[in-house]
N, C-alpha and C positions, 0 to 999 in steps of 0.2 A: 170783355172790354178791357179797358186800360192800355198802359204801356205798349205792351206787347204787343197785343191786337191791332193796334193802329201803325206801329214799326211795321209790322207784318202784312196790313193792309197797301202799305204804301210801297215794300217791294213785290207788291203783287204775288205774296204767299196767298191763295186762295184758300185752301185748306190745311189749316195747321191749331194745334191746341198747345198751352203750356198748360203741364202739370207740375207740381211740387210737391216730391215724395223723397221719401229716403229707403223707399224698395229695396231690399238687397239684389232681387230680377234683375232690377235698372242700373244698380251702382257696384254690384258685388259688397262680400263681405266683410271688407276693410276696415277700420274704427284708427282712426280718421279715415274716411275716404279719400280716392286720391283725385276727384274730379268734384267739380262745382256745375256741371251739368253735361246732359248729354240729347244729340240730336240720332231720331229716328225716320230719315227721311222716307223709309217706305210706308211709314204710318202717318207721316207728315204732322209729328210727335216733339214738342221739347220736353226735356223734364231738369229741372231744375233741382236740386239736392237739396231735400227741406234739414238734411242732418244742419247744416251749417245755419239753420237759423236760430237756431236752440241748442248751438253746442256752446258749453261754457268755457272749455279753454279757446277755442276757436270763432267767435261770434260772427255770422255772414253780413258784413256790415251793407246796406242800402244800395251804395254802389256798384258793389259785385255784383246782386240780384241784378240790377239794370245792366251791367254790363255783361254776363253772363246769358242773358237774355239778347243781348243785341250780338253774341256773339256766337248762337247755336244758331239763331236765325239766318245769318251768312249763311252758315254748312247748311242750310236748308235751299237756299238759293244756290251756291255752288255745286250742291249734288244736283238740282236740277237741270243746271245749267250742263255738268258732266254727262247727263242722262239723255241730252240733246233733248231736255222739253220746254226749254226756252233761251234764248240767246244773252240778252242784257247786253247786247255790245261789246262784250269778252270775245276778245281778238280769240279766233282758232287756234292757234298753239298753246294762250293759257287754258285755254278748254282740253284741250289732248292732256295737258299735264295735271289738270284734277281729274282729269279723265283716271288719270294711269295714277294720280296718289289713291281715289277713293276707291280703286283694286289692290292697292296696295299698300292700303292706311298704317299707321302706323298707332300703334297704340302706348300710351304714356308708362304703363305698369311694362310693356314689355321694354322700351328704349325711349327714355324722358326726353334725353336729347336730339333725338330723331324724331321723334313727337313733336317738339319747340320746334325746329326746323324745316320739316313738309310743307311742299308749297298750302294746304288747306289752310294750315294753322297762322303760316303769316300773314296769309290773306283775310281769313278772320280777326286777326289780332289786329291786324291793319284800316280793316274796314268798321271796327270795332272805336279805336281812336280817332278818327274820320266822324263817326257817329257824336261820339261824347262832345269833341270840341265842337260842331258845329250848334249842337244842344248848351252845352254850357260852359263855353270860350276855355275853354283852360284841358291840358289835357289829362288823362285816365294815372291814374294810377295802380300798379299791378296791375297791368294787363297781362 
């Protein structure tokens, strides 16, 4: 139940769990880590990085969680939408270009600023802001 669940029911995620773990599997072995979650769409998977709830120089404050969750949830919708298992009304050509980032993703540890920049990421970050202010009028900070 909760947050998630219902964000998730409502873009018609049928099948999706959030977990909160600090795995090294899921997140590698970094202290700090460099990500605050990550989506597995072929498990139809979030996991949320429990490191950041309990770290003391770094505390994950409230709103990251909620945002952080409203914004693996996107990449779960976008691969699907990529994977041609569901449309959303994503005009054809932005579908070919998550088509061709999520072959071609781009990972933060290897290039941060081509990570920030890929269409997926704007598009989450974007659909992410989108979300918060229509929740709670004002908008995200650190996105």
């Amino acid at each position: 139940g909760g947050f998630g669940a219902a964000l998730a029911e409502r873009l018609g995620l049928e099948c999706c769990e959030i977990v909160v773990t600090d795995s090294p599997e899921v997140f590698g072995y970094d202290i700090p880590p460099k990500n605050y979650g990550v989506v597995m769409s072929d498990q139809g998977r979030i996991y949320i990085n429990a490191y950041f709830l309990y770290a003391q120089d770094d505390p994950y404050p409230p709103e990251r969680v909620l945002s952080t969750v409203i914004h693996e949830l996107r990449h779960l919708v976008q691969y699907q939408v990529a994977a041609l298992k569901r449309n959303d009304g994503v005009p054809f050509e932005r579908r070919r270009v998550w088509r061709e980032n999520a072959l071609h993703y781009i990972r933060r540890e290897v290039d941060p600023e081509g990570f920030y920049y890929q269409p997926l990421e704007v598009d989450a970050r974007s659909f992410t802001g989108l979300v918060w202010r229509a929740a709670y009028g004002e908008d995200i900070i650190n996105e």
